[in-house]
N, C-alpha and C positions, 0 to 999 in steps of 0.2 A: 191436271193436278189431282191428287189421292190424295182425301182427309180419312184413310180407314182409321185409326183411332182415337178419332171425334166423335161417333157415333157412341152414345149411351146401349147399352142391350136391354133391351125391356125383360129380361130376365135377371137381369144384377141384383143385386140386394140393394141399390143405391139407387135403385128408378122408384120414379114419383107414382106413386098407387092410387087410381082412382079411388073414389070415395064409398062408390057404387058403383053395383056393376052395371054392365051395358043389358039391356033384352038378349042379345045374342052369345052375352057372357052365360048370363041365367040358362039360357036354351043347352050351351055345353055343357055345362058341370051338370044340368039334368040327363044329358045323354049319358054319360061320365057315370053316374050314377047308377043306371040303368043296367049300363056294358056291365058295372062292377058287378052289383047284383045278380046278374045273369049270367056270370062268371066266364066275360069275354075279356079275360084279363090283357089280354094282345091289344086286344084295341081300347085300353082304359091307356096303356103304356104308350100307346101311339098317340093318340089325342092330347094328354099332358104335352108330351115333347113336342106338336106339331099343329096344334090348334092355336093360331094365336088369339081367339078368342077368351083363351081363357090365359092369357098375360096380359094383353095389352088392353083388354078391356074389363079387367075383372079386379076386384080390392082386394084387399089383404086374406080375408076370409076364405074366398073364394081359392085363391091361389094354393092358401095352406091344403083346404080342402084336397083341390087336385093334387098335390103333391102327395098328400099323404094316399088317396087311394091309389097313387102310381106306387108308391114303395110297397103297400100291403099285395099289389098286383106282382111285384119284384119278388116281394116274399115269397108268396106262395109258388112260384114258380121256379123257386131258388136261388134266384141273381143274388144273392145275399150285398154284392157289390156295388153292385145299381140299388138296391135297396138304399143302403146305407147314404149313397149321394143321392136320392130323394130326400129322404130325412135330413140329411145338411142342409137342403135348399129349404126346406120349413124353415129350421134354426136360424139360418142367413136372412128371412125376411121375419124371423118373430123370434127373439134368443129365448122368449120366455113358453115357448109351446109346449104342451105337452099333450099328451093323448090320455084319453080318461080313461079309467083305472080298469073296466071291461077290456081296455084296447092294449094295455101295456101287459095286461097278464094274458096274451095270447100267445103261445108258444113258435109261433114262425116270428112275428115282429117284433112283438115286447122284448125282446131280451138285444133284437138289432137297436131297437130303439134306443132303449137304457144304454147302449153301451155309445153310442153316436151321440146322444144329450150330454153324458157323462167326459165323452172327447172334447168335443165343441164347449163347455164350459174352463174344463182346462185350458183348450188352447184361448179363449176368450181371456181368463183370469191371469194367464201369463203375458198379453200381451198390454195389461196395465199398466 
């Protein structure tokens, strides 16, 4: 018997988010950090998509966090594409995000950013 579409994805916008993170949550987004700072953008983009610590054990916080250094890592390397659906998966777990004003006036993301908040409220406002 196959239940494949029983299974919740811990990545959905419709999964239950811890409250707090785990130890092991805190230990990647620290490493995450690290990578970014140290401009190992490859492996900030690999650890988002492949670390489940930092889904399935990490809140809200945490999540956006990583999602958003995965798109600024997208940016600067020009995925403009992959950027953009980082930034959706913010949106999809917080519609009210936004990046603070240093972050939006940067010339790789702020303007991917603006223009993905500005989509995803349209398609949000149409679907009322």
């Amino acid at each position: 018997m196959v239940l494949a579409g029983c299974a919740t994805n811990a990545n959905s916008p419709g999964a239950s988010l811890p409250a707090q993170d785990s130890p092991q949550a805190q230990q990647a987004l620290q490493q995450l950090r690290d990578d970014y700072n140290q401009g190992r953008y490859g492996a900030v983009i690999r650890s988002v998509a492949l670390d489940g610590r930092l889904h399935d054990e990490a809140s809200l916080a945490t999540r956006t966090e990583a999602y958003k250094l995965q798109a600024f890592s997208y940016c600067v390397q020009d995925y403009k594409q992959l950027c953009e659906e980082s930034f959706t998966r913010i949106l999809q777990l917080q519609a009210d995000y936004d990046l603070s004003p240093a972050e939006k006036g940067h010339p790789q993301w702020g303007p991917v950013f603006t223009s993905v908040q500005s989509r995803y409220q349209n398609q949000t406002q149409a679907t009322r």
